[in-house]
C-alpha positions, 0 to 999 in steps of 0.5 A: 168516213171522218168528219171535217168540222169548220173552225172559227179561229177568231182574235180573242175567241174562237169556236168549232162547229160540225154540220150535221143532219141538215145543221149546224152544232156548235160544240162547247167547252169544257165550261159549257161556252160555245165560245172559247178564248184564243188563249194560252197560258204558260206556267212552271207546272205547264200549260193552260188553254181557253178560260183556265188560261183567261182566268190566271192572267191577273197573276201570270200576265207576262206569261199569259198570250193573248191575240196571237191572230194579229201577229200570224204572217208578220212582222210585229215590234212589241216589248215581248215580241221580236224579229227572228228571221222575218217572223215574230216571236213570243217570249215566255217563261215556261217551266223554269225556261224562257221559251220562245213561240212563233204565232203559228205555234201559239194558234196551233195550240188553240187549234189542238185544243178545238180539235180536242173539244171536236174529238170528245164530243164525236167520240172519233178522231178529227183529221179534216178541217175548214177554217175561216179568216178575215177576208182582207188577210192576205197570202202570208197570213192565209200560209200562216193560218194553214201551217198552224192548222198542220202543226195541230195535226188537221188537213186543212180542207180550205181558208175560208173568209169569215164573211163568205161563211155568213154568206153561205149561211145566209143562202142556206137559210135563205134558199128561195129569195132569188138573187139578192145583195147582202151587206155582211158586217163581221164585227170580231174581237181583233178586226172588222170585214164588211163584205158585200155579196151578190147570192142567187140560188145558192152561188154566192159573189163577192162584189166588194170587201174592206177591213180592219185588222186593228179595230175590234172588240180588244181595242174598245177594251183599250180605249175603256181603259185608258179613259178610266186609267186617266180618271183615276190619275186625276180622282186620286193622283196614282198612275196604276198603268205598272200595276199589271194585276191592277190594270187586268183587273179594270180591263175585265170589268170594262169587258163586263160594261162594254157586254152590258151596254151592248145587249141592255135595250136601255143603258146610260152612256157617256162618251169616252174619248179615243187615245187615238183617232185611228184605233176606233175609227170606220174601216174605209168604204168597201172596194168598188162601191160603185158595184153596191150603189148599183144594186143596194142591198136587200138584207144586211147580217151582222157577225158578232165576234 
C-alpha cells in the first residue's frame, strides 16, 4: 500500500510530512530545511526550485516566481501578470522564450518537487496526498488547488484547512481533556485564519472562522521596506526602488530582522509606519462570535507559517 503524505502548500513556503508509527515526520530538503520556499525560478539553462530558485532572485528577478498561492483561482492585475480567458498568467523568459504560466502550473511545480522530496525519503513512488488551504478559500481556489495537485502527478485525497489540520493535531496530542474550545491563530507568509473549534473526544467543529489572504509574513516584509526605501531617500537622496538587485538585497535583511525581532525575548524596536492601513491591518473578528462569547476558549495554538 502506498502511503499519502499530507502537504502544506503555503505562500511563501511550503513542506510535506508523513504520519508514520503513531507520528508526524517532517520531511526536509535537500539543504536539510523542513521548510522549503513556494519557489520557482526560470532560467536560459532551465529551471530551479525552493532555495536554489530563492538564492538567484537578486540576479534573475523578473524570471524568478514568488507567491503564486495568492494568484490560484483568480483574476490578478499586475505588470507581469495578465488576464487570459478568466485566468491569470505569469510572464517569464524561459530558455531563450517568453513563456507564460498559469498559477496552477506554477504550484504544480512546487507540489513535483515536495512530492520528489516525499519519493526520496521513502524510497517508493508517491501517488496519494492530502493538502491543506487557508480556511477562508473559496470553491474556485479550492478547484485550483486540487488541479495543481493533478497536474503533478498526486490523487488528491482531500483540501483540508490548514486551521482544522491543527485542530487535529491539537486533539491528537490532547485525547483526554473532554470537550474544549480552541482558538487556532495561523499566521503564514501570505495570509492569516483565525479559527475557533469545539474538539470533544476527538470530533472536531468549527464554530467560527475569518481570514485575510493579504496579511501575512510578505506584507510585513513590504512595509520594512518601503520604510527603509524612504530613509534612505531622505539620508542620501537616491530613490533605489528601480534598482531590482538593490531592492531584493534590503528585502532579504528585512527578512533577517523581522526572524530576529520575532524570536529574541529582548529586542529594541521602533515603530514603522504602514503605507498602507489595509495591508497590516487585524482581519476582522470571526464569523458568529456570539458561538465564542458563549463558550470561551480553553486553549489557543498559534501556526507559525
Amino acid at each position: 500500500i502506498r502511503p499519502a503524505v499530507g502537504i502544506d502548500l503555503g505562500t511563501t513556503k511550503s513542506c510535506v510530512g508523513l504520519f508514520r508509527d503513531g507520528k508526524v515526520e517532517i520531511i526536509s530538503n535537500k539543504q536539510g530545511l523542513r521548510a522549503t520556499p513556494s519557489c520557482v525560478a526560470f532560467t536560459e539553462m532551465g529551471r530551479l526550485m525552493d532555495e536554489e530558485a530563492k538564492n538567484q532572485a537578486a540576479l534573475n528577478y523578473p524570471n524568478t516566481v514568488f507567491s503564486a498561492k495568492r494568484l490560484l483561482g483568480r483574476a490578478y492585475e499586475d505588470a507581469a501578470v495578465v488576464k487570459a480567458e478568466g485566468n491569470s498568467q505569469v510572464q517569464v523568459s524561459y530558455k531563450g522564450a517568453e513563456k507564460s504560466f498559469f498559477p496552477e502550473e506554477i504550484s504544480a511545480m512546487i507540489l513535483g518537487n515536495l512530492k520528489e522530496m516525499a519519493e526520496d525519503y521513502l524510497g517508493q513512488p508517491v501517488t496519494h496526498a492530502i493538502i491543506t488551504v487557508p480556511a477562508y478559500f473559496n470553491d474556485s481556489q479550492r478547484q485550483a488547488t486540487r488541479d495543481a495537485g493533478v497536474i503533478a502527478g498526486i490523487n488528491v485525497l482531500r483540501i483540508l484547512n490548514e486551521t482544522t489540520a491543527a485542530a487535529l493535531a491539537y486533539s491528537l496530542h490532547h485525547p483526554d481533556n473532554g470537550e474544549r474550545n480552541v482558538l487556532i491563530f495561523d499566521m503564514g507568509g501570505g495570509a492569516v485564519s483565525v479559527s475557533v473549534f469545539s474538539i470533544d473526544r476527538g470530533v472536531v467543529e468549527v464554530k467560527a472562522t475569518a481570514g485575510d489572504s493579504h496579511l501575512g509574513g510578505d506584507d510585513f516584509d513590504n512595509c520594512l521596506v518601503s520604510f527603509f526605501m524612504g530613509e534612505f531617500l531622505k539620508k542620501h537622496r537616491e530613490n533605489i526602488s528601480h534598482d531590482r538587485r538593490a531592492v531584493w538585497r534590503l528585502r532579504t535583511a528585512c527578512e533577517a530582522a523581522k526572524q530576529t525581532l520575532s524570536s529574541n525575548i529582548w529586542s529594541w524596536a521602533r515603530q514603522v509606519p504602514s503605507p498602507s492601513r489595509s495591508t497590516c491591518s487585524l482581519p476582522a473578528p470571526p464569523r458568529h462570535p456570539a458561538a465564542f462569547v458563549q463558550h470561551p476558549a480553553h486553549a489557543v495554538s498559534l501556526v507559525e507559517g
